[in-house]
RODO-2510 file (C-alpha; in nm, 4 decimals, decimal comma):
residues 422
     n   res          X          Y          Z
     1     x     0,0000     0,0000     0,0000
     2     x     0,1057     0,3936    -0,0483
     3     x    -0,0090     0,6435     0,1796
     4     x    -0,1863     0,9377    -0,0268
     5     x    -0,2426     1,1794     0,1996
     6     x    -0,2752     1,2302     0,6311
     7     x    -0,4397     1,4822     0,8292
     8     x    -0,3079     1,5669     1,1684
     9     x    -0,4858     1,7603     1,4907
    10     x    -0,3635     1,8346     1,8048
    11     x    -0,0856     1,5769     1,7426
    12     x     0,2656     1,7426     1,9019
    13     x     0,3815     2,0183     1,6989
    14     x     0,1064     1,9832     1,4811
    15     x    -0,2140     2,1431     1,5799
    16     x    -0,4030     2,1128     1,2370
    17     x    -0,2063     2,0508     0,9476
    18     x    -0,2700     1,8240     0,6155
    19     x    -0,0250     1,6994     0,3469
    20     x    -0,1054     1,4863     0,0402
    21     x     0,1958     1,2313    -0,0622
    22     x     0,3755     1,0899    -0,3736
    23     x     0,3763     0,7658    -0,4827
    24     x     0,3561     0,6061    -0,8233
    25     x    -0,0344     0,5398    -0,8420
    26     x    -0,0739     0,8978    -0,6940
    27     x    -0,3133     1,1129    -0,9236
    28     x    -0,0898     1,4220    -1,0013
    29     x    -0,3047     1,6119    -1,1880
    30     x    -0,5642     1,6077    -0,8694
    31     x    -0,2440     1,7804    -0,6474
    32     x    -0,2238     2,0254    -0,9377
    33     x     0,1064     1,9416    -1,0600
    34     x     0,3056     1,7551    -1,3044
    35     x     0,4619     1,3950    -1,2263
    36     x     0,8188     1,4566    -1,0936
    37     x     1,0627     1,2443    -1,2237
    38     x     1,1261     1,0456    -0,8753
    39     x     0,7300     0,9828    -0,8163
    40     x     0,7891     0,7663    -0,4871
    41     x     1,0189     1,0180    -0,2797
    42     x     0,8758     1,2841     0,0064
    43     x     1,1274     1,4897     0,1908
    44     x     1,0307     1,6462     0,4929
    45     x     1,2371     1,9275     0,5354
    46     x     1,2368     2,1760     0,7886
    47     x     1,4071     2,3500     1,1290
    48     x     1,4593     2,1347     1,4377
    49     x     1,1208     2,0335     1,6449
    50     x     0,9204     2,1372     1,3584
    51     x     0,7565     1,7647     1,3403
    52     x     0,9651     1,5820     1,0930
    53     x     1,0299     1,3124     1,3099
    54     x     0,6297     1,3774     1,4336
    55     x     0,4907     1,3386     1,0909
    56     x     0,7332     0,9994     1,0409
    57     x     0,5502     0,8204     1,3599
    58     x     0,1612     0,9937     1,2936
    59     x     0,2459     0,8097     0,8989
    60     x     0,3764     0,4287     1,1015
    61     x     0,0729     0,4534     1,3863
    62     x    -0,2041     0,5165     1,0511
    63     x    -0,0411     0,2680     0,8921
    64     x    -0,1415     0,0148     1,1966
    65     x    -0,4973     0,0878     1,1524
    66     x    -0,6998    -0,0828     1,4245
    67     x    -0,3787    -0,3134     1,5061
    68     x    -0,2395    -0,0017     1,6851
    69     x    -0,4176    -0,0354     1,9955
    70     x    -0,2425    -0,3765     2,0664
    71     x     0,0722    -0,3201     1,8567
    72     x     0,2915    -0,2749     2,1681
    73     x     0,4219     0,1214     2,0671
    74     x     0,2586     0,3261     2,3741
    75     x     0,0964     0,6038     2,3521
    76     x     0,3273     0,8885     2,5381
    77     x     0,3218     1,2852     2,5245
    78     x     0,1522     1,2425     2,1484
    79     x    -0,1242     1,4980     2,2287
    80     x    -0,0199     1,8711     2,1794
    81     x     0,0396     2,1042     2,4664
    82     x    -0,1178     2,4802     2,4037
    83     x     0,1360     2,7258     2,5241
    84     x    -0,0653     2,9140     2,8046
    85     x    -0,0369     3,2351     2,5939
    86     x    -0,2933     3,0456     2,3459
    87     x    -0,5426     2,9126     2,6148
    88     x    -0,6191     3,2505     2,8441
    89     x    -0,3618     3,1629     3,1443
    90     x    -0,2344     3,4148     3,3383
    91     x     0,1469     3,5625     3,3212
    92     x     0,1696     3,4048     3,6567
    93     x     0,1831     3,0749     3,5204
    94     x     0,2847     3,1964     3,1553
    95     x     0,4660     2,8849     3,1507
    96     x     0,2405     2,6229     3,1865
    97     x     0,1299     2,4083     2,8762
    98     x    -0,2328     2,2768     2,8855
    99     x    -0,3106     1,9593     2,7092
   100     x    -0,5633     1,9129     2,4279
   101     x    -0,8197     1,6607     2,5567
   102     x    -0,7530     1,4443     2,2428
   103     x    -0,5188     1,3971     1,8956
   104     x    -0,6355     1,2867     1,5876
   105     x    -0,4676     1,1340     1,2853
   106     x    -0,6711     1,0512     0,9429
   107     x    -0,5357     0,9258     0,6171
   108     x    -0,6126     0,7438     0,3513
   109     x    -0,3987     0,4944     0,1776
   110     x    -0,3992     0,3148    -0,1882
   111     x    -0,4061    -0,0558    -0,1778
   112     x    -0,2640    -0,2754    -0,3924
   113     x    -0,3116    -0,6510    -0,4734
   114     x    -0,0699    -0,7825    -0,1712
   115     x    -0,3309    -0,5892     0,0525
   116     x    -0,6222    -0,8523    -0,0076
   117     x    -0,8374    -0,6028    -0,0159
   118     x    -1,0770    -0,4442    -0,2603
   119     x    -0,8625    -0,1874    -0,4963
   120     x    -1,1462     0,0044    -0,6342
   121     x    -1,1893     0,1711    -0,2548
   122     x    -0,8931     0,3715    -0,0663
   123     x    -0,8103     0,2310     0,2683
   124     x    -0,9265     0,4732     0,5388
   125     x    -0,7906     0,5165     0,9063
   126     x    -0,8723     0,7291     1,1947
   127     x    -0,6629     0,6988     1,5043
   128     x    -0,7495     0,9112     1,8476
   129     x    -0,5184     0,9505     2,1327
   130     x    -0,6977     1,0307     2,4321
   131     x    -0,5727     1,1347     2,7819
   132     x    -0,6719     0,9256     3,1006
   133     x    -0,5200     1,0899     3,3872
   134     x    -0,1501     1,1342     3,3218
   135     x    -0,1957     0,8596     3,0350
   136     x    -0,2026     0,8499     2,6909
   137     x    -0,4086     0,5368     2,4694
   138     x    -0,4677     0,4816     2,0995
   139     x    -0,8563     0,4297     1,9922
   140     x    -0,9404     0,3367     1,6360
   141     x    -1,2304     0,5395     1,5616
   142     x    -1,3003     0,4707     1,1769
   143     x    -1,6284     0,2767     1,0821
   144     x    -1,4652     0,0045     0,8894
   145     x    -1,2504    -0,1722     1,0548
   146     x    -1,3578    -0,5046     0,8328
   147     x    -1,1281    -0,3793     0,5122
   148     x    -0,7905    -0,3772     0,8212
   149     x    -0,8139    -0,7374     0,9036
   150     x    -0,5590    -0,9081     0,6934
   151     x    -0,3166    -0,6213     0,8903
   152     x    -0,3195    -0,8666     1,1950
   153     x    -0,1837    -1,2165     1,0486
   154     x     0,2255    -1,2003     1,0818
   155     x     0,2785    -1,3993     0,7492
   156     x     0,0466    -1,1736     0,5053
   157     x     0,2627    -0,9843     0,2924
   158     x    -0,0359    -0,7768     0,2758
   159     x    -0,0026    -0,3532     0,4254
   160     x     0,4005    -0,3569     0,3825
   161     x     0,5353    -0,0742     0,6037
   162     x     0,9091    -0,0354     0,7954
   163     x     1,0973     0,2870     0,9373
   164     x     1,3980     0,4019     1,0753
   165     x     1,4403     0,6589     1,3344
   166     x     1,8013     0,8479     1,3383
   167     x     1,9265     0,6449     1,6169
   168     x     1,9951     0,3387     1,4046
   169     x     2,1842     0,0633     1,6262
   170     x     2,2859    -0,2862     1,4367
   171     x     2,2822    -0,5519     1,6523
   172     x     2,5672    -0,8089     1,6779
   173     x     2,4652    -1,1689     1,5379
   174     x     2,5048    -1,3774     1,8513
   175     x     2,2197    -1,1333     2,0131
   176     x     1,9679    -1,2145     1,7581
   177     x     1,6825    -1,4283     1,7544
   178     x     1,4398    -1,3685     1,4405
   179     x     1,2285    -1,6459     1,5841
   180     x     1,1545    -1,4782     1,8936
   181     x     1,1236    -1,1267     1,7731
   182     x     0,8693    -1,3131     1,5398
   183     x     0,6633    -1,4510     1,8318
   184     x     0,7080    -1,1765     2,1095
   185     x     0,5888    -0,8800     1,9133
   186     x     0,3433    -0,7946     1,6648
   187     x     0,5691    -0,7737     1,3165
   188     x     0,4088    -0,5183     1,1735
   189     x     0,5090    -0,2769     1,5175
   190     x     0,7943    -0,4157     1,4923
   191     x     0,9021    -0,2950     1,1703
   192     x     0,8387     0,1012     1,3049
   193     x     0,9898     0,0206     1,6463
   194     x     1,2759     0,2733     1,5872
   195     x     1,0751     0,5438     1,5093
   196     x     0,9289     0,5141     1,8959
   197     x     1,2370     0,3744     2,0923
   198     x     1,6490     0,4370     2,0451
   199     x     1,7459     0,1202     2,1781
   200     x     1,5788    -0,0920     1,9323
   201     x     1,7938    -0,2861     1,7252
   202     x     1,8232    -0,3262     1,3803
   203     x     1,8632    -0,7038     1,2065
   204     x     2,2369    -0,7095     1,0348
   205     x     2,2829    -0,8959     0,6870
   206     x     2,4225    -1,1689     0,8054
   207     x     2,1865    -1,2998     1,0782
   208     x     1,9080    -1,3783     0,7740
   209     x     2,0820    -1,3620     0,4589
   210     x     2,3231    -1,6918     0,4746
   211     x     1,9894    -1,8691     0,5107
   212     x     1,8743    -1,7335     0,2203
   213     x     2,1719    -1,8734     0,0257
   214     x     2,1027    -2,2494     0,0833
   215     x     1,6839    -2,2517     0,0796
   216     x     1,6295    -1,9350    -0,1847
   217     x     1,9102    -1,8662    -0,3711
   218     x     1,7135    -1,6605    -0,6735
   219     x     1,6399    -1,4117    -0,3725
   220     x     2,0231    -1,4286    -0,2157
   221     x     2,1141    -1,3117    -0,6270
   222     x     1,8706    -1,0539    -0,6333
   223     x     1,9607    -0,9177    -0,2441
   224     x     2,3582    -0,8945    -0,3055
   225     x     2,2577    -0,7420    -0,6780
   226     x     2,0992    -0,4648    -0,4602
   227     x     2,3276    -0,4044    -0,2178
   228     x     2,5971    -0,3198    -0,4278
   229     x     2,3588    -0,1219    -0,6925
   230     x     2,2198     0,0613    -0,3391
   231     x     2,5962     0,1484    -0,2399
   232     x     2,6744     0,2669    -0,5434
   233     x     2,9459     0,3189    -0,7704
   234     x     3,3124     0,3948    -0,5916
   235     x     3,2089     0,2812    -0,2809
   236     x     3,2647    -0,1157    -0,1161
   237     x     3,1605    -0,4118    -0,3704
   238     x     2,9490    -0,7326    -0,1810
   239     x     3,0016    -1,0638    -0,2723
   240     x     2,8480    -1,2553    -0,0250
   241     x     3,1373    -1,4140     0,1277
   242     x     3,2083    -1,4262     0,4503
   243     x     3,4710    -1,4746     0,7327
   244     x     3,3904    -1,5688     1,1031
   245     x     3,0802    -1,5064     1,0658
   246     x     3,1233    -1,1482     0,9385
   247     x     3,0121    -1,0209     0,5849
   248     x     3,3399    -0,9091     0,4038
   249     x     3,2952    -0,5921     0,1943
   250     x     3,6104    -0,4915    -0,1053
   251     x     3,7627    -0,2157    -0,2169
   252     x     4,0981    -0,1994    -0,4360
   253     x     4,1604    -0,5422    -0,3106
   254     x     4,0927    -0,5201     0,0459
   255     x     3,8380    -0,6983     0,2017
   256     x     3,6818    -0,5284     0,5305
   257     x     3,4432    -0,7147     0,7074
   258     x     3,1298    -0,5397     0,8229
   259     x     3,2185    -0,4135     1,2045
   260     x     3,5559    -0,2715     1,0665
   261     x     3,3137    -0,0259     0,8285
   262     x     3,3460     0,3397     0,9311
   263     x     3,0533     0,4666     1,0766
   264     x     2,8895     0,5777     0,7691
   265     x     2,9164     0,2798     0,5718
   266     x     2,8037     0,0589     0,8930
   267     x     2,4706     0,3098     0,9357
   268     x     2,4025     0,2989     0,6182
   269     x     2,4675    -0,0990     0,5620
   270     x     2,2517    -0,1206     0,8795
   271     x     1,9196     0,0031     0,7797
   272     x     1,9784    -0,1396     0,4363
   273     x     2,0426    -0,4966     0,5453
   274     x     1,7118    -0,4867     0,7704
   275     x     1,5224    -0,3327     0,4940
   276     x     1,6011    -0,5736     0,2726
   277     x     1,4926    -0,8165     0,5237
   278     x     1,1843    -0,7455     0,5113
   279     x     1,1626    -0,6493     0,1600
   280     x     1,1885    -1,0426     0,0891
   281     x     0,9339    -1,1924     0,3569
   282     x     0,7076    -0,9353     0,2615
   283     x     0,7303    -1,0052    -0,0895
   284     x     0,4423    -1,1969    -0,3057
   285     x     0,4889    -1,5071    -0,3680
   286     x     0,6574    -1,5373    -0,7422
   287     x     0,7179    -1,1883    -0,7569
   288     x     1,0725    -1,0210    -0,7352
   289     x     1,2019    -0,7939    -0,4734
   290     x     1,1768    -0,5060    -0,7182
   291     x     0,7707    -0,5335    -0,7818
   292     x     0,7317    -0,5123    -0,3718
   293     x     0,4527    -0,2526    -0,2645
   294     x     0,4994    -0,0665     0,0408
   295     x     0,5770     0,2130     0,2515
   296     x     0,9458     0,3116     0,4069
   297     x     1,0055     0,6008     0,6230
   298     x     1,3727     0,6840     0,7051
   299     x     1,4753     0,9593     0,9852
   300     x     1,7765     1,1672     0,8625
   301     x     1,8586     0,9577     0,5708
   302     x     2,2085     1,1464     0,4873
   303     x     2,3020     1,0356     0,8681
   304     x     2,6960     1,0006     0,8068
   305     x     2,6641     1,0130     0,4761
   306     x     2,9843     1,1634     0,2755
   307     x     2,8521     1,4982     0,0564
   308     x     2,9038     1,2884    -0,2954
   309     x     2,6909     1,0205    -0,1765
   310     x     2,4176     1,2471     0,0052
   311     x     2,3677     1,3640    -0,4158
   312     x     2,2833     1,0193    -0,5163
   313     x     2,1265     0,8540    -0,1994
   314     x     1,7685     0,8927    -0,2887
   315     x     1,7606     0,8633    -0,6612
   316     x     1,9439     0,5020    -0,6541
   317     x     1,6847     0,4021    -0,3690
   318     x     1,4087     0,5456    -0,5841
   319     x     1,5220     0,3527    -0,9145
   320     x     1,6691     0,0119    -0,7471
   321     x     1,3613    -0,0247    -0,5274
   322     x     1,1079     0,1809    -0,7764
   323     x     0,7738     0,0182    -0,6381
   324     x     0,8578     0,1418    -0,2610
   325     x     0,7092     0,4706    -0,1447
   326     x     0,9874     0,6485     0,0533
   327     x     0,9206     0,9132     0,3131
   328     x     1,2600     1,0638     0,4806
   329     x     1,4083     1,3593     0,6241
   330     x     1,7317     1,5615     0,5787
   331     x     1,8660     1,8671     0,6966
   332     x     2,1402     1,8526     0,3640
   333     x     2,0761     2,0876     0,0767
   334     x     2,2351     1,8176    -0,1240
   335     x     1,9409     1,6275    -0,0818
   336     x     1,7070     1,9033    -0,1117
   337     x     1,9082     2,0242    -0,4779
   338     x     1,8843     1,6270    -0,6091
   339     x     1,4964     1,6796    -0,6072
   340     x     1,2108     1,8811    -0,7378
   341     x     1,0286     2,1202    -0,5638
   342     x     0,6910     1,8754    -0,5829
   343     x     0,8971     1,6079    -0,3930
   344     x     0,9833     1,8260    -0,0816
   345     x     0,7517     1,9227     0,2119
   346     x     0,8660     2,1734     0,4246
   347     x     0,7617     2,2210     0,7797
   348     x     0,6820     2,6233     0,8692
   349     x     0,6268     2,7898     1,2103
   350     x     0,2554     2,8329     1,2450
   351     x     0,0567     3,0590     1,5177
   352     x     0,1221     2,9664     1,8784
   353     x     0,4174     2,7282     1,8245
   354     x     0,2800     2,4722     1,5819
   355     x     0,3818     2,3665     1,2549
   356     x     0,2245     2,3531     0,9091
   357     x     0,3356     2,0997     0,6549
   358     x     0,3379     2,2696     0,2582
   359     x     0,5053     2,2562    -0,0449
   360     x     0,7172     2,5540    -0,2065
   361     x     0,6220     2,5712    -0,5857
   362     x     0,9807     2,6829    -0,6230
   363     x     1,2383     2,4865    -0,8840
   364     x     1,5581     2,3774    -0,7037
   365     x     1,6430     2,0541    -0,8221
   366     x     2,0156     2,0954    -0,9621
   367     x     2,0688     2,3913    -0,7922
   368     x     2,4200     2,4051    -0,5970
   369     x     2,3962     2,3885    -0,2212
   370     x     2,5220     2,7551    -0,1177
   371     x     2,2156     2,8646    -0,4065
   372     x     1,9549     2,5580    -0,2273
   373     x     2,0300     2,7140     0,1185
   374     x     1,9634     3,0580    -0,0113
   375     x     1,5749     2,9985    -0,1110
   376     x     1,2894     2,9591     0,0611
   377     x     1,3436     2,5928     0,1359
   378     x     1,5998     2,6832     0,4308
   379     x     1,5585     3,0376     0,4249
   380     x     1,8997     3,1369     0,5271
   381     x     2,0523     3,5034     0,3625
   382     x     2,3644     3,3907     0,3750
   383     x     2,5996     3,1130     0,3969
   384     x     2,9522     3,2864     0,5439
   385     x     3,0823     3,2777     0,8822
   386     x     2,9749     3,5738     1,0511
   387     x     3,3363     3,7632     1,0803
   388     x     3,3672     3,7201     0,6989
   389     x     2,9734     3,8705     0,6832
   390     x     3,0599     4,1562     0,8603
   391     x     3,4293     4,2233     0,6240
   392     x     3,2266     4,1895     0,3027
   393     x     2,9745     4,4294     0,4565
   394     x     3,1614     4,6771     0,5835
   395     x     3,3973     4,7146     0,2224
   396     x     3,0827     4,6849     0,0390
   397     x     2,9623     5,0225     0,1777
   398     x     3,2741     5,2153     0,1441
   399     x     3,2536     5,0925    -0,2112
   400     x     2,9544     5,2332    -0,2783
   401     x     3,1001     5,5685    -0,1329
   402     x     3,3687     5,6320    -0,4125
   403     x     3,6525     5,3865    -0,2615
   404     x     3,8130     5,2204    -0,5629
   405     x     4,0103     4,9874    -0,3372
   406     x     3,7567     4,8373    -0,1365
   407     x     3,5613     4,7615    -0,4512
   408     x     3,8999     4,5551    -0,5483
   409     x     3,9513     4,4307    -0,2324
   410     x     3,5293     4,2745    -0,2369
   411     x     3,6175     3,9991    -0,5209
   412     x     3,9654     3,8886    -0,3423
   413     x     3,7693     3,8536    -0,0259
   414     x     3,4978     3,6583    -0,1790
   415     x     3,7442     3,3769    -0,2778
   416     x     3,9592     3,3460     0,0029
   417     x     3,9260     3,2740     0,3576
   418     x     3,9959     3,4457     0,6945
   419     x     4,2873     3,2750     0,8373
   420     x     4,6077     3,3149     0,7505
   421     x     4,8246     3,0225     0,5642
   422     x     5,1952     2,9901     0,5814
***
């Protein structure tokens, strides 16, 4: 399934806010603009505790339907908190934040085959948080609840969803147990547990792919095939060989195995090798990885990410895996120039400390990052340090007043730095 669109009240940052999504079924000419040329990405851009990691778990807890309410995510600070300007308090207690009595989250999802469901109907859901004391609890509150059923066997491949929060911890092979995760948890919650909690860990390529080698090995082709296509060019090749237990990754002829990665490579390997986890059990039967249907959400998806890579990320993940809708985040203006305008959302300041998810009908894609920083997308007016703001500034006006050297002196300044080289 593809999420099309979610509404959001009272719900953290958000206090009324609605966003429509992209995916490849999506009907563009509805949203009022053209088919981008990556129809399955959604950035959510925006400042710090604007909602971007808000609007990643309101998409995973609509995406539970009426399995939410015994998913095993809790239900904790979700409902917004009025600054006491907002609600009438006094200055005496200016401070104070009143609750709203209740949250709501509505959206509406395509289905596709995989779903067992009817495909001539969008799948609806309507999820209420309501406060019980100093508690928080999920109620479904949609009608239909009939069309959600196949959502609570763990072997459907039927209402494919997984995300990633930022804090993205691989767990060593001796510490997992698929079979128990299987039976202690419900899947599906499962698959969005890092959005909710830090210390979940993430399932490593080589606690579930050597299987795959010996029972299935059309999908072990097609799963080493990605990985390297997913890395990209110039970076590690994967073989699927091993040593000690470790997967061994190659580069000018050295072979690194996967703990002696540096940091980016292992974060990024991480969430990759768990994706593609459940990429193939989720997958209908006889089809290939590639024709998968589903929904993947990624928090800060340039995390560690070199610059060069941070340009390509999202387009190979778009092309290699074109079925999936992806909805990330970024801070990088990398990202933000490697899209189109109609891909990005950007989260805005709204009255009395909420936030408003829109799109900017303004082009940026292959725009340099200085230029994507610039625009309305991060809305900076400049990119310089501060000292060097204040030089420029300062021989820009005596410029303008007649001096012929400080109008020189303006382009060499421009090009060089501050500091002093020997």
């Amino acid at each position: 399934m593809y999420i099309d669109s979610i509404e959001l009240q009272n719900f953290r940052t958000f206090r009324s806010s609605r966003i429509d999504f992209l995916h490849p079924d999506q009907d563009f000419a509805a949203l009022g603009f053209r088919k981008p040329k990556l129809p399955n990405v959604n950035l959510l851009l925006g400042n710090n505790g604007l909602g971007k990691t808000t609007m990643l778990k309101a998409i995973a807890l609509a995406a539970l339907g009426p399995a939410v309410r015994s998913s095993g995510i809790y239900a904790s600070q979700l409902i917004r908190r009025e600054p006491a300007a907002a609600t009438g308090t006094s200055a005496k207690s200016s401070r104070v934040r009143k609750p709203q009595p209740r949250a709501v989250i509505g959206a509406l999802f395509t289905p596709h085959p995989q779903d067992r469901v009817d495909e001539s109907h969008k799948v609806e859901s309507r999820i209420e948080v309501q406060r019980k004391g100093d508690l928080e609890e999920f109620l479904w509150t949609h009608p239909d609840e009939k069309r959600w059923h196949p959502i609570y066997s763990s072997s459907s491949d039927a209402f494919f969803f997984v995300g990633y929060g930022a804090t993205r911890r691989v767990e060593k092979r001796e510490r997992v147990d698929i079979g128990s995760r299987r039976s202690s948890a419900f899947v599906r919650a499962q698959r969005v547990q890092s959005l909710f909690e830090d210390s979940y860990s993430l399932l490593p390529l080589n606690t579930w792919l050597p299987e795959f080698r010996q029972k299935n090995p059309g999908r072990h082709k097609q799963v080493v095939t990605l990985v390297n296509k997913l890395m990209g060019k110039g970076q590690y090749t994967f073989s699927g060989q091993m040593a000690e237990g470790e997967y061994l990754f190659e580069r000018g002829g050295l072979k690194v195995p996967f703990p002696a990665l540096s940091d980016g490579y292992r974060a990024f390997l991480g969430w990759v090798g768990d994706l593609l986890f459940h990429v193939c059990v989720t997958a209908p039967k006889g089809k290939t990885l590639y024709e998968n249907k589903g929904i993947v959400m990624i928090d800060e998806v340039d995390l560690h990410l070199h610059p060069k890579w941070q340009m390509t990320v999202l387009h190979t993940l778009a092309t290699e895996l074109p079925n999936i809708q992806y909805v990330v985040t970024s801070h990088s203006p990398l990202i933000v120039g490697s899209l189109e305008w109609m891909n990005i959302i950007v989260m805005h300041s709204g009255p009395n400390q909420s936030s408003i998810a829109k799109r900017i009908e303004s082009a940026v894609h292959g725009l340099d990052a200085d230029q994507v920083l610039l625009t309305e997308f991060f809305g900076m007016a400049s990119t310089r340090a501060p000292g060097k703001k204040r030089r420029l500034k300062e021989l820009s006006l005596k410029a303008r007043s007649g001096d012929i050297e400080s109008a020189k002196k303006i382009l060499e300044e421009m090009s060089t730095g501050m500091e002093v080289v020997p």
